[in-house]
N, C-alpha and C positions, 0 to 999 in steps of 0.2 A: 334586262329582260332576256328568257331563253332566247334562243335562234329558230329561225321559223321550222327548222327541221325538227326539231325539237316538238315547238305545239304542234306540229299538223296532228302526231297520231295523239293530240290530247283535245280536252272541250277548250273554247277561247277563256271563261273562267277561273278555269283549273290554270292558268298560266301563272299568276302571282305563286300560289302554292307551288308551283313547279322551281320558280325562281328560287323559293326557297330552300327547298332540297337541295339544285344545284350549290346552293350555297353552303350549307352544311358539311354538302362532301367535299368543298374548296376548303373550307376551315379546320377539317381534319387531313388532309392532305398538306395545305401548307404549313399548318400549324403543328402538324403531327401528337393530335392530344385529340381524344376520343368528343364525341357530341352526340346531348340526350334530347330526342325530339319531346314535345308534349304529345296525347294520346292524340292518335290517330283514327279516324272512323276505319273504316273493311276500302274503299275505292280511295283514300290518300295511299293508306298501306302497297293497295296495287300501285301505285304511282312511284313510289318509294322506290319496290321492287326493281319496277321497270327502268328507271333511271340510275338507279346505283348499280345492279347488273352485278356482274362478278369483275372483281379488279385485284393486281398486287400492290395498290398502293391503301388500300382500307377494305374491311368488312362489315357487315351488318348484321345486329337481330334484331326481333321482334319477339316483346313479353307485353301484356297484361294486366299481371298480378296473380291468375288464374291459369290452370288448363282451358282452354279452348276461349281464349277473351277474346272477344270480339274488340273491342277498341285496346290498341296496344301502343306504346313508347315503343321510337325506334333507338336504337345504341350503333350510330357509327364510329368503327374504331380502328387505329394502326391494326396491325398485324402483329407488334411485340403486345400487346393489350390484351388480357386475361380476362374476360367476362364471368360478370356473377351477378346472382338476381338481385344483389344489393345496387349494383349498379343504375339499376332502372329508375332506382329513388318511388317505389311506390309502396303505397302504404295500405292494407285491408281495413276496412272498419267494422263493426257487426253496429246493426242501428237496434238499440234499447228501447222497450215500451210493454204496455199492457197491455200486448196481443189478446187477450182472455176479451178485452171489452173494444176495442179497437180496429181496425183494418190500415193499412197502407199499399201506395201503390206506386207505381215503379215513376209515373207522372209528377205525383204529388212530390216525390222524396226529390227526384232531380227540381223540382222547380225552389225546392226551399234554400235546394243546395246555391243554382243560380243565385236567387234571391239576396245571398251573401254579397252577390260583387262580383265571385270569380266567375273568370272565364270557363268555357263548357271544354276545351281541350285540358284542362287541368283534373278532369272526373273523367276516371274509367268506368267499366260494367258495374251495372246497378244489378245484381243479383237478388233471388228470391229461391228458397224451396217450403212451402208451407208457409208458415205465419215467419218465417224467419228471413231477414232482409242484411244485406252485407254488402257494402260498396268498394271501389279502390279509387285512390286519391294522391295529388301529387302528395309525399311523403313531407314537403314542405309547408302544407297546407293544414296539417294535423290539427296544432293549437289551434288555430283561429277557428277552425272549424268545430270543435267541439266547444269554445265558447259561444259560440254565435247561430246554432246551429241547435233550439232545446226544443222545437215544435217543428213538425212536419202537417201542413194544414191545422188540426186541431188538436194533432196529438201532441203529447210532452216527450220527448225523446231523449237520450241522452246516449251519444256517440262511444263506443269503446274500441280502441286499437286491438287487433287481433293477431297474439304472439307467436301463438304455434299455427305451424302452416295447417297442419292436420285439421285446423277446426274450420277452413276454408271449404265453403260449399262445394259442391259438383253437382249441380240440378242438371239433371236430363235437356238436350237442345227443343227448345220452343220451337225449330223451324222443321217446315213439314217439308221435303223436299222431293221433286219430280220433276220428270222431263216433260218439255211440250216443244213443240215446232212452232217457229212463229215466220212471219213473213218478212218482215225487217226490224231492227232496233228501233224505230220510232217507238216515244213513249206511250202513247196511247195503243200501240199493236201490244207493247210488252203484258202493260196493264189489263187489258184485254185481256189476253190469254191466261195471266196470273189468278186474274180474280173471278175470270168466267163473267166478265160481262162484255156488253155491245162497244164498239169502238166509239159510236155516236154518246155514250155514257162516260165512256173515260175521257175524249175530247171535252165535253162541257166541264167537267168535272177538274181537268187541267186547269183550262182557261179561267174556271171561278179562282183559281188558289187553291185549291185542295189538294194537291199534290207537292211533294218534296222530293228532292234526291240528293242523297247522302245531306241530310238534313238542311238544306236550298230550297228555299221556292222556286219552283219550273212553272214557265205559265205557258210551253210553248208546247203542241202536241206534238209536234213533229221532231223532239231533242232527241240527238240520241245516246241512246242509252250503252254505259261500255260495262264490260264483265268486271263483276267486285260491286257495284251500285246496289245503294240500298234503296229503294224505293219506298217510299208510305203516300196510302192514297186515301185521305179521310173516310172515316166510317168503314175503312175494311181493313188497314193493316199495314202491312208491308211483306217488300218481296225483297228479297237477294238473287242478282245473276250472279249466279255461282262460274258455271262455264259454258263454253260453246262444245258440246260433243262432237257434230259434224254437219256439214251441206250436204241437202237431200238433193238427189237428180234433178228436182225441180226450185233449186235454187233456194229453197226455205234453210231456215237455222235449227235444227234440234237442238235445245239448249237446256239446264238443268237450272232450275228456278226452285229458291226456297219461300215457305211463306207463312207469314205469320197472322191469322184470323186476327180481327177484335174478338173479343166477350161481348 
């Protein structure tokens, strides 16, 4: 397990993941041969960051599959080690169907994917522009996937590997982003100010199970919430703390919140 200096600036949760990382970066340090994490959500990624830090004995990137992915593979490597996006091992699919008579939705497709058996760190961004849907995936995961994988709810689908980078979407960002001031990171002040509603709403709202963070059940109002958290609070959406811009004179957080409405 970390060392307690370690967890303090983390949640007591996040500890096993942390252990992890440490670990990772002891395996390319002693081993001196690079290590490919699975997709990381946006507050692993921070985590990542924070604890590999800059060093001469290994480096770090983070890809995707995509410009601007939100969930990305990490690639810890020596410093004689030459990165390339082959290295990430990820794979684009474009998802096939009779959009003319059909809909799909970003819900349904991950759930089918699940539905397979794999794990959710093994599936990158579920992307969408118009009627046209495109996911990224561990590269290892290919065949099985496109055998097992011919309905998404009630549609017939049929999975196709996408060669040229060029045909790779770039949908405009879904997240609406703005600053607000908030009182402290407790989760129900954040959610408050996020969604414009009463504290006494996000509280009960908590404690029914309505709420996740970075995809976690939170049933506690008072968690707190660190910068990179994605937040989703049933029936309205989700939020990203982006960052802390600054402490007002009167001890508040000005901080920049992304946010993403339901339909």
């Amino acid at each position: 397990m970390p060392n307690e200096d370690v967890l303090q600036h983390f949640n007591k949760e996040e500890a096993p993941f942390i252990d992890q990382v440490l670990d990772w970066r002891t395996q390319v340090i002693n081993q001196y041969r690079p290590v490919l994490t699975p997709f990381l959500n946006p507050r692993e990624q921070v985590i990542v960051n924070s604890l590999l830090g800059h060093s001469d004995d290994y480096d770090f990137a983070f890809f995707g599959g995509h410009e601007h992915a939100e969930r990305c593979r990490v690639l810890i490597y020596p410093p004689y080690f030459e990165i390339k996006k082959d290295d990430f091992e990820i794979m684009p699919l474009s998802i096939h169907y009779a959009s003319k008579f059909n809909q799909l939705a970003h819900r349904q497709i991950l759930g089918s994917l699940l539905g397979t058996g794999i794990d959710r760190n093994r599936i990158g961004d579920i992307i969408s522009e118009g009627d046209t849907w495109q996911l990224f995936v561990d590269k290892t995961l290919v065949d099985f996937l496109k055998i097992e994988v011919t309905k998404m709810g009630r549609t017939p689908v049929t999975l196709k590997m996408i060669a040229n980078e060029k045909e790779i979407l770039n949908p405009p960002s879904q997240w609406q982003m703005s600053e607000q001031t908030i009182s402290s990171y407790r989760l129900d002040t954040v959610l408050a100010e996020g969604f414009h509603l009463s504290r006494t709403k996000t509280k009960q709202a908590i404690e029914k199970g309505g709420c996740k963070i970075n995809w976690q059940a939170i049933s506690n109002p008072s968690h707190e919430v660190k910068i990179g958290d994605i937040i989703s609070l049933r029936g309205h959406g989700r939020l990203k703390l982006s960052s802390e811009l600054l402490i007002t004179k009167k001890g508040k957080y000005r901080v920049k919140i992304g946010r993403i409405k339901n339909n």
